[in-house]
PDB file of the backbone (N, CA, C, O) and the ligand in Angstrom, with CONECT records:
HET     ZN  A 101       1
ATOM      1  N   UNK A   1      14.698 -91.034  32.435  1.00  0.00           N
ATOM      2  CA  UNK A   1      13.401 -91.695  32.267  1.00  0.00           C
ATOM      3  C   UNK A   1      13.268 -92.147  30.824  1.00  0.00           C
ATOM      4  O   UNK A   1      13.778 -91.650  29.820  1.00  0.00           O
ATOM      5  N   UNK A   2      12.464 -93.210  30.943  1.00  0.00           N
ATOM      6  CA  UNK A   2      12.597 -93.791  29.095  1.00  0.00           C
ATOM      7  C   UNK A   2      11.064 -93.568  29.070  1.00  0.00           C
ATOM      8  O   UNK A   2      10.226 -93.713  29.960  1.00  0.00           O
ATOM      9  N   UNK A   3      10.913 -93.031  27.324  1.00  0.00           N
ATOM     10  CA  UNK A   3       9.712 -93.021  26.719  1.00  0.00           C
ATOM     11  C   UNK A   3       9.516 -93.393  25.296  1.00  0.00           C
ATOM     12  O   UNK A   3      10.263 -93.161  24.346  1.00  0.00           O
ATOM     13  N   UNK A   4       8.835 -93.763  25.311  1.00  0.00           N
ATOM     14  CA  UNK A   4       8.068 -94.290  23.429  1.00  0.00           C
ATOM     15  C   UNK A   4       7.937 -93.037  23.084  1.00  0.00           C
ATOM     16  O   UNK A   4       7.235 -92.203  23.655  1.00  0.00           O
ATOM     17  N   UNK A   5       8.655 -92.869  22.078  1.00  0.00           N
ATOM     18  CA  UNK A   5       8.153 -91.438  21.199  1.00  0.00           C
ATOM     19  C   UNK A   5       8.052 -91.419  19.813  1.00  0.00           C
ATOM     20  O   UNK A   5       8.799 -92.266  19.323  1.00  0.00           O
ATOM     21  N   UNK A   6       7.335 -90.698  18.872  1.00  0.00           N
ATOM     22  CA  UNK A   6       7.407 -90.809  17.792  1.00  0.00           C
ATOM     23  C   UNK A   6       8.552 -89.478  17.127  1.00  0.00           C
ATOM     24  O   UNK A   6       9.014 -88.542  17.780  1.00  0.00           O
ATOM     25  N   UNK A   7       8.743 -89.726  15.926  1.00  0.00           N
ATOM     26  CA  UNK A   7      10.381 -89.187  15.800  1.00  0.00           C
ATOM     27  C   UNK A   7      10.071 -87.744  15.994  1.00  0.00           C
ATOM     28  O   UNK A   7      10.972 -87.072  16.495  1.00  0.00           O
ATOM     29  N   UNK A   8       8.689 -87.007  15.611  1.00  0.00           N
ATOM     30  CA  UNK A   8       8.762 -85.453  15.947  1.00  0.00           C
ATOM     31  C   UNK A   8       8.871 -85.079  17.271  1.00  0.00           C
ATOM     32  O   UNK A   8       9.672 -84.248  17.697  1.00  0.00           O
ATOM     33  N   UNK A   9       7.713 -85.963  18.201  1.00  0.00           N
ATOM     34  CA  UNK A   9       8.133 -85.854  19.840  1.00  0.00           C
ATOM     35  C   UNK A   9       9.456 -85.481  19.924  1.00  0.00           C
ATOM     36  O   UNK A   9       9.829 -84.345  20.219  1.00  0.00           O
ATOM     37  N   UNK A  10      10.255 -86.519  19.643  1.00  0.00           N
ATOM     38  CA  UNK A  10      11.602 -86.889  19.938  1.00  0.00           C
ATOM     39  C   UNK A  10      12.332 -85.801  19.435  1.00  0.00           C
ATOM     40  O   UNK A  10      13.306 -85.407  20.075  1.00  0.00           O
ATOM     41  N   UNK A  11      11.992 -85.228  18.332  1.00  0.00           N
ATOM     42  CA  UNK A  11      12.756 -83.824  17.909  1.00  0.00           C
ATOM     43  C   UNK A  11      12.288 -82.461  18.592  1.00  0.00           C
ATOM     44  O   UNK A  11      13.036 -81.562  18.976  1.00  0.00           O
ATOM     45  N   UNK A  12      11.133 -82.488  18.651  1.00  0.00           N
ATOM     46  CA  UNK A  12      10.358 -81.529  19.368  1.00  0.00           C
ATOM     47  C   UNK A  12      11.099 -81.193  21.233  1.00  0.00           C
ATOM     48  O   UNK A  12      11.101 -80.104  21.806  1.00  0.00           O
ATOM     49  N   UNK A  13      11.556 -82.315  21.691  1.00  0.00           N
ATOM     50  CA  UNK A  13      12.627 -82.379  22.928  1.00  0.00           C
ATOM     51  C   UNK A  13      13.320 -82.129  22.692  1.00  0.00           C
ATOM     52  O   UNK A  13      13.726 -81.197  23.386  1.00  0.00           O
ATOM     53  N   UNK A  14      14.154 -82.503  21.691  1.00  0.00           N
ATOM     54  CA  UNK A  14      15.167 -82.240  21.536  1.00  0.00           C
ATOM     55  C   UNK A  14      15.557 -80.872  21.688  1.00  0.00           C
ATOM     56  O   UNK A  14      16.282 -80.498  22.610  1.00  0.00           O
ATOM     57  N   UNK A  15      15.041 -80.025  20.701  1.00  0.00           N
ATOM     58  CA  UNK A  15      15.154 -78.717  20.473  1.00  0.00           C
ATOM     59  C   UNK A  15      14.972 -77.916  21.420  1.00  0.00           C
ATOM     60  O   UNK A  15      15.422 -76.772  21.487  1.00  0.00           O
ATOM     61  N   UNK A  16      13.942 -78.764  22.630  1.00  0.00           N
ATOM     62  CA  UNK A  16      13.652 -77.593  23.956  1.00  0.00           C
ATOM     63  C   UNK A  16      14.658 -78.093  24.578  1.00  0.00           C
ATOM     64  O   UNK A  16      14.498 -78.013  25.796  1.00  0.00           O
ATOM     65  N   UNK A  17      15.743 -78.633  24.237  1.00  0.00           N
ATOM     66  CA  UNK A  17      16.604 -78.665  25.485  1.00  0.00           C
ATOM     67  C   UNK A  17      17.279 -79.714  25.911  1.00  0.00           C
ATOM     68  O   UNK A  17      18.463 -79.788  26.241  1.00  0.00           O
ATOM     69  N   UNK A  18      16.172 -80.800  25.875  1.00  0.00           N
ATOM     70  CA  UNK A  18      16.158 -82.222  26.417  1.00  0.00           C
ATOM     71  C   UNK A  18      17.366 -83.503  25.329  1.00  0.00           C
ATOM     72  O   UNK A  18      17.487 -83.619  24.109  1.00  0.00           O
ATOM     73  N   UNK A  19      17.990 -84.184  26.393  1.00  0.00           N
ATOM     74  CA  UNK A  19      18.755 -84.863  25.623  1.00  0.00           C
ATOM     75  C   UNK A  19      17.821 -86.144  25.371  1.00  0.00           C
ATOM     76  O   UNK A  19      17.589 -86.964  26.260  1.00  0.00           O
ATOM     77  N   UNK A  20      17.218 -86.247  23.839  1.00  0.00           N
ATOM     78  CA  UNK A  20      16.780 -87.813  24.060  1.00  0.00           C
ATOM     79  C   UNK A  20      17.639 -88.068  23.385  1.00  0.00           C
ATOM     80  O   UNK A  20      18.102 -87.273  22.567  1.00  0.00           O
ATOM     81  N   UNK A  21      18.244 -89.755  23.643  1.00  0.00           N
ATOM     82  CA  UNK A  21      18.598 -90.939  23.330  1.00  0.00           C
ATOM     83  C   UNK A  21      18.091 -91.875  22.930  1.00  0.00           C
ATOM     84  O   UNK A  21      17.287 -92.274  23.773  1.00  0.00           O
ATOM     85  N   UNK A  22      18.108 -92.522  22.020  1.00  0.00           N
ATOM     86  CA  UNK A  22      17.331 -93.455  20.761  1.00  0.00           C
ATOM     87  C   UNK A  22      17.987 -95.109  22.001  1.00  0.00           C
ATOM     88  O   UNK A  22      19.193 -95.257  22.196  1.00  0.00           O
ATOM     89  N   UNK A  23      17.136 -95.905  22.511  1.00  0.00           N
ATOM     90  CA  UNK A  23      17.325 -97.146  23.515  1.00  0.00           C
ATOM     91  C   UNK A  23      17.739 -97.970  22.233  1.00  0.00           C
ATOM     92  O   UNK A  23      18.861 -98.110  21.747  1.00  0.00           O
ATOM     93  N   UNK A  24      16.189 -98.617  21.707  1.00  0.00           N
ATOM     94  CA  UNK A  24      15.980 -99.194  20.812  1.00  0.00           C
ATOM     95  C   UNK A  24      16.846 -99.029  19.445  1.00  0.00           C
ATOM     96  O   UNK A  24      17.786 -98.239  19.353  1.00  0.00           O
ATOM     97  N   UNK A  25      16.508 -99.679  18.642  1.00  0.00           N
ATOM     98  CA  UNK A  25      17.780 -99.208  17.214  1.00  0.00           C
ATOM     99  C   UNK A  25      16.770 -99.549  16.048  1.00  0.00           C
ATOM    100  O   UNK A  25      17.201 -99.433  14.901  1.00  0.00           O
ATOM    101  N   UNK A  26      15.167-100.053  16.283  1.00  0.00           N
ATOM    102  CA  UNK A  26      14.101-100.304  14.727  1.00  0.00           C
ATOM    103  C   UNK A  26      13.239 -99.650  15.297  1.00  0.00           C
ATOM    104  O   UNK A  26      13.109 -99.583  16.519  1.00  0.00           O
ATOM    105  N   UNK A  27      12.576 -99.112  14.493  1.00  0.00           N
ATOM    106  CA  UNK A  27      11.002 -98.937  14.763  1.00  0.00           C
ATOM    107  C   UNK A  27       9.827 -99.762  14.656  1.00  0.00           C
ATOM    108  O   UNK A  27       9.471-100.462  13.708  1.00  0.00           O
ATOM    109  N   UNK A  28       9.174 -99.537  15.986  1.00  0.00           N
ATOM    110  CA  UNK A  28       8.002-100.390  16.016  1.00  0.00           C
ATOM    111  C   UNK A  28       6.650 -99.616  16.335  1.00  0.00           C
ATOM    112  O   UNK A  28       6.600 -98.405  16.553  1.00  0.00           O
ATOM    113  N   UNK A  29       5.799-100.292  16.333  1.00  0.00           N
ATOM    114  CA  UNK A  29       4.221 -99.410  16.554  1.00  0.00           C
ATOM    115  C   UNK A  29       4.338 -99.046  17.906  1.00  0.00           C
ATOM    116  O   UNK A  29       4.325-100.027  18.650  1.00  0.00           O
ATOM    117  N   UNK A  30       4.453 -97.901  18.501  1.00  0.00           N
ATOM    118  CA  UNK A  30       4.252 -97.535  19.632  1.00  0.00           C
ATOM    119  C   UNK A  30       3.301 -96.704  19.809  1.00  0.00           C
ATOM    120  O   UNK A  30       2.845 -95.995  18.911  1.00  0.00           O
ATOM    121  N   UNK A  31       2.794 -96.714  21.348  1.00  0.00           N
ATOM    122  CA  UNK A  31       1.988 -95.559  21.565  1.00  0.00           C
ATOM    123  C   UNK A  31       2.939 -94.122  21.964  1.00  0.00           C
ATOM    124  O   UNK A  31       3.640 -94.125  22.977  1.00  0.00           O
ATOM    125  N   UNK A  32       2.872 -92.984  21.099  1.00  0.00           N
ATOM    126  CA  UNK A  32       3.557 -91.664  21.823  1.00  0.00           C
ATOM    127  C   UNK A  32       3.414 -91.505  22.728  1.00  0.00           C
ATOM    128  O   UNK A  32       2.243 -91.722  23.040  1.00  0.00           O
ATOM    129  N   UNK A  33       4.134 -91.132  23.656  1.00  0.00           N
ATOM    130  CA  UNK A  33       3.870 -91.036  25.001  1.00  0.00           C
ATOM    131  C   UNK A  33       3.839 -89.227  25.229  1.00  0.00           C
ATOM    132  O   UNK A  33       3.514 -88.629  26.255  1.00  0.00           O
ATOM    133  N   UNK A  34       4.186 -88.774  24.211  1.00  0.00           N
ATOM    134  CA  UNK A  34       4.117 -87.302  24.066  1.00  0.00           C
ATOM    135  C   UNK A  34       2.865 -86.907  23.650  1.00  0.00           C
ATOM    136  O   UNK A  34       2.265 -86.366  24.578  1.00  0.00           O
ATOM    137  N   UNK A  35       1.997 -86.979  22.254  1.00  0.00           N
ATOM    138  CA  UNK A  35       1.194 -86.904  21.799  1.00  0.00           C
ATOM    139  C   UNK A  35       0.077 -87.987  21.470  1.00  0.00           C
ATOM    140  O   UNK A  35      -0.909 -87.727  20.780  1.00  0.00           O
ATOM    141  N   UNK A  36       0.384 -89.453  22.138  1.00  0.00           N
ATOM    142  CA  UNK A  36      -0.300 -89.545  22.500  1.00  0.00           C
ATOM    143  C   UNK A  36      -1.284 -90.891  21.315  1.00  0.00           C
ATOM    144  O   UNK A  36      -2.220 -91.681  21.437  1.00  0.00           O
ATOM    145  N   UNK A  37      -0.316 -90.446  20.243  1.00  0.00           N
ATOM    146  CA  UNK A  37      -0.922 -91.439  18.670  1.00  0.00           C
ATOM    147  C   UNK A  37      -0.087 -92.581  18.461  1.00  0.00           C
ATOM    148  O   UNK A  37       1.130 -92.664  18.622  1.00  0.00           O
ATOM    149  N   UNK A  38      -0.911 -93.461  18.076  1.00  0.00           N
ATOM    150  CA  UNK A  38       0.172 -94.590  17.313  1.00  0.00           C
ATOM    151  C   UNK A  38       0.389 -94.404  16.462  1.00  0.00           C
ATOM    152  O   UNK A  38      -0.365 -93.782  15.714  1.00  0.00           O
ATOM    153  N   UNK A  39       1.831 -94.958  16.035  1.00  0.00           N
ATOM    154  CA  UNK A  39       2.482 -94.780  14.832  1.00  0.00           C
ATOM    155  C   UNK A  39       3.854 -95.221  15.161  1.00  0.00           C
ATOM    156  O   UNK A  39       3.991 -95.562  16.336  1.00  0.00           O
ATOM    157  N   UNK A  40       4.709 -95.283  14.548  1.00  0.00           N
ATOM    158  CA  UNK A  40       5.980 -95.963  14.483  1.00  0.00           C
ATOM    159  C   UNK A  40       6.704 -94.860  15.538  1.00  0.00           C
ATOM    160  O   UNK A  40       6.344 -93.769  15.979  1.00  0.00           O
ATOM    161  N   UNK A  41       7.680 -95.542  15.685  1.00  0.00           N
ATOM    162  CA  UNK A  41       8.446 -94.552  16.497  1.00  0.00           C
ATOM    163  C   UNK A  41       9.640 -95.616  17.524  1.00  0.00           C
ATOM    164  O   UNK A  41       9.669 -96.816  17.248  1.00  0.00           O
ATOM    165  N   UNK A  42      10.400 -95.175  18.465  1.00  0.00           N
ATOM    166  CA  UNK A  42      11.341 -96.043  19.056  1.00  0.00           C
ATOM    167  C   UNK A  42      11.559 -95.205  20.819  1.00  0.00           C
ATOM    168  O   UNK A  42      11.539 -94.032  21.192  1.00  0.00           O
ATOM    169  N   UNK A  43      11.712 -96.230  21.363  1.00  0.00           N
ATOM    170  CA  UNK A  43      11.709 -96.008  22.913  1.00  0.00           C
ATOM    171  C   UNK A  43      13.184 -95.185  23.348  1.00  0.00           C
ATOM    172  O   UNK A  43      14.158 -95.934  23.272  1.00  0.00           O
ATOM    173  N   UNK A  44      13.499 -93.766  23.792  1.00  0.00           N
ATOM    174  CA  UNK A  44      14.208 -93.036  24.034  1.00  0.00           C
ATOM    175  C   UNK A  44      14.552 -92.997  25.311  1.00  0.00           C
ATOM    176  O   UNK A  44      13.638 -93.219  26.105  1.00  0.00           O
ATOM    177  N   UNK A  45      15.681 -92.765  25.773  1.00  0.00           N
ATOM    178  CA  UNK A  45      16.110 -92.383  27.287  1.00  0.00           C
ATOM    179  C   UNK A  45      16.408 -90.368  27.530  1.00  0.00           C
ATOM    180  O   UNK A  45      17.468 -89.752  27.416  1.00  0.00           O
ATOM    181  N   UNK A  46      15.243 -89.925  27.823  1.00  0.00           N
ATOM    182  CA  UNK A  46      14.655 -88.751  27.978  1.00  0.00           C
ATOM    183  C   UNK A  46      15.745 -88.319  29.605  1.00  0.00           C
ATOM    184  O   UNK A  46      15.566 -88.848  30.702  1.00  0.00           O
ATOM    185  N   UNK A  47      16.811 -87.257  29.286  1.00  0.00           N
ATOM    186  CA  UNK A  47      17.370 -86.564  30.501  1.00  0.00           C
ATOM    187  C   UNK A  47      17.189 -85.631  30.330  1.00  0.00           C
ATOM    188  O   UNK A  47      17.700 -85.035  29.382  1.00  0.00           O
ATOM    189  N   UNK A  48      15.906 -84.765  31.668  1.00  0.00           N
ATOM    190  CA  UNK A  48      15.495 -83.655  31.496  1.00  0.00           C
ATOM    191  C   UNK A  48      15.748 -82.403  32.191  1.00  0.00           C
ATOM    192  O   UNK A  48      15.058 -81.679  32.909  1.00  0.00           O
ATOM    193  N   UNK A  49      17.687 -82.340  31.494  1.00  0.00           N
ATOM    194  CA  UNK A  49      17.929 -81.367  32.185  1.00  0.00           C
ATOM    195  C   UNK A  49      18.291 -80.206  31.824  1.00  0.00           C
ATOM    196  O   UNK A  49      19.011 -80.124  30.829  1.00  0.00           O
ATOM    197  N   UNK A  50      17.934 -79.128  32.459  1.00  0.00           N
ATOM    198  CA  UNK A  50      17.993 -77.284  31.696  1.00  0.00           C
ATOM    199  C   UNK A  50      19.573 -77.388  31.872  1.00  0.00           C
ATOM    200  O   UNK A  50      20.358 -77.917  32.659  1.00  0.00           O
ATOM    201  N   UNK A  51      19.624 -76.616  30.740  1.00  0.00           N
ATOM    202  CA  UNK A  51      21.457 -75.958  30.222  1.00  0.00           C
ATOM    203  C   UNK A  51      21.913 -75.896  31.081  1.00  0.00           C
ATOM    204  O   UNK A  51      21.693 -74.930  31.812  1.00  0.00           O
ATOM    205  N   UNK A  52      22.464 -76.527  31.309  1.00  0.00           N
ATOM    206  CA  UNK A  52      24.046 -75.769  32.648  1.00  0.00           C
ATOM    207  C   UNK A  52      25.305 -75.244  32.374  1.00  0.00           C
ATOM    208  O   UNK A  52      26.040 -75.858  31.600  1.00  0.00           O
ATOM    209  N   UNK A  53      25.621 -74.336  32.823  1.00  0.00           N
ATOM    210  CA  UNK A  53      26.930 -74.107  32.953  1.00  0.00           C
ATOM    211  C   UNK A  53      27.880 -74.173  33.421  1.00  0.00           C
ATOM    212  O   UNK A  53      28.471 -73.147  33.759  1.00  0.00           O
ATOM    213  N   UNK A  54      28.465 -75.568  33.649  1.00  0.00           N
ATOM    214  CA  UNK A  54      29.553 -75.629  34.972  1.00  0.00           C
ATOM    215  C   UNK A  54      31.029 -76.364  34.114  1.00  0.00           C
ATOM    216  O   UNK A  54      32.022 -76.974  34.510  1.00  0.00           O
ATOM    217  N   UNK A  55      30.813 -76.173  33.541  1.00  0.00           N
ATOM    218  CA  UNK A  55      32.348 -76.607  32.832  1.00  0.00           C
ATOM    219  C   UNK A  55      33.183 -75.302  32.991  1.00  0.00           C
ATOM    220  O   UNK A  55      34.286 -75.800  33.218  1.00  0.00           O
ATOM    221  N   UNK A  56      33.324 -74.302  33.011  1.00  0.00           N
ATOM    222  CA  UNK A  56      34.166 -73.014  33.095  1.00  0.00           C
ATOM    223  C   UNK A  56      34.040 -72.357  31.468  1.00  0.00           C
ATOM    224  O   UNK A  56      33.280 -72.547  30.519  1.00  0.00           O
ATOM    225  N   UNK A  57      35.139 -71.554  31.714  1.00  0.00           N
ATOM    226  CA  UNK A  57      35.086 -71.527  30.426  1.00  0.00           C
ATOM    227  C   UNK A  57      36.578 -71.452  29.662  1.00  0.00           C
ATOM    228  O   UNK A  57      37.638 -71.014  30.109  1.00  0.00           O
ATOM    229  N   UNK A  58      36.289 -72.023  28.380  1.00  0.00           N
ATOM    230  CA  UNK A  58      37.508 -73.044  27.412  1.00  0.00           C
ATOM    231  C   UNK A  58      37.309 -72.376  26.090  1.00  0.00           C
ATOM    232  O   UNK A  58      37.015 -72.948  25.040  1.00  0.00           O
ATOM    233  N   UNK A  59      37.517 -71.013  26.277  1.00  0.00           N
ATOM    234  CA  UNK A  59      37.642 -70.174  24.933  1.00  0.00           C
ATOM    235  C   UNK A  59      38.069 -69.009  24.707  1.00  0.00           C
ATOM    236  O   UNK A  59      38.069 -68.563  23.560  1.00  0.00           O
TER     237      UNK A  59
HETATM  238 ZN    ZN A 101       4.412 -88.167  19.275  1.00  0.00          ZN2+
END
């Protein structure tokens, strides 16, 4: 799913887990779609998926 985020949103996902991806490559005035404020920021491709473990293991 893609969202306008501003860069803490976007870090704030990040850290819980979530892979965002930067679409866009400038910043423009967007509305957050997280919090909700305008302010600069760039449209992300948000995959919201919990940790998995299925690769085996390689160690
Ligand atoms: Zn925000």
């Amino acid at each position: 799913m893609t969202k306008t985020l501003c860069k803490p949103c976007a870090a704030a996902l990040a850290a819980s887990g979530k892979t965002v991806k930067p679409i866009a490559h400038r910043c423009d005035k967007i509305t957050c779609s997280a919090c909700g404020r305008r302010r600069f920021g760039i449209t992300y491709e948000v995959t919201g998926r919990a940790v998995r473990k299925k690769e085996g293991t390689k160690e």
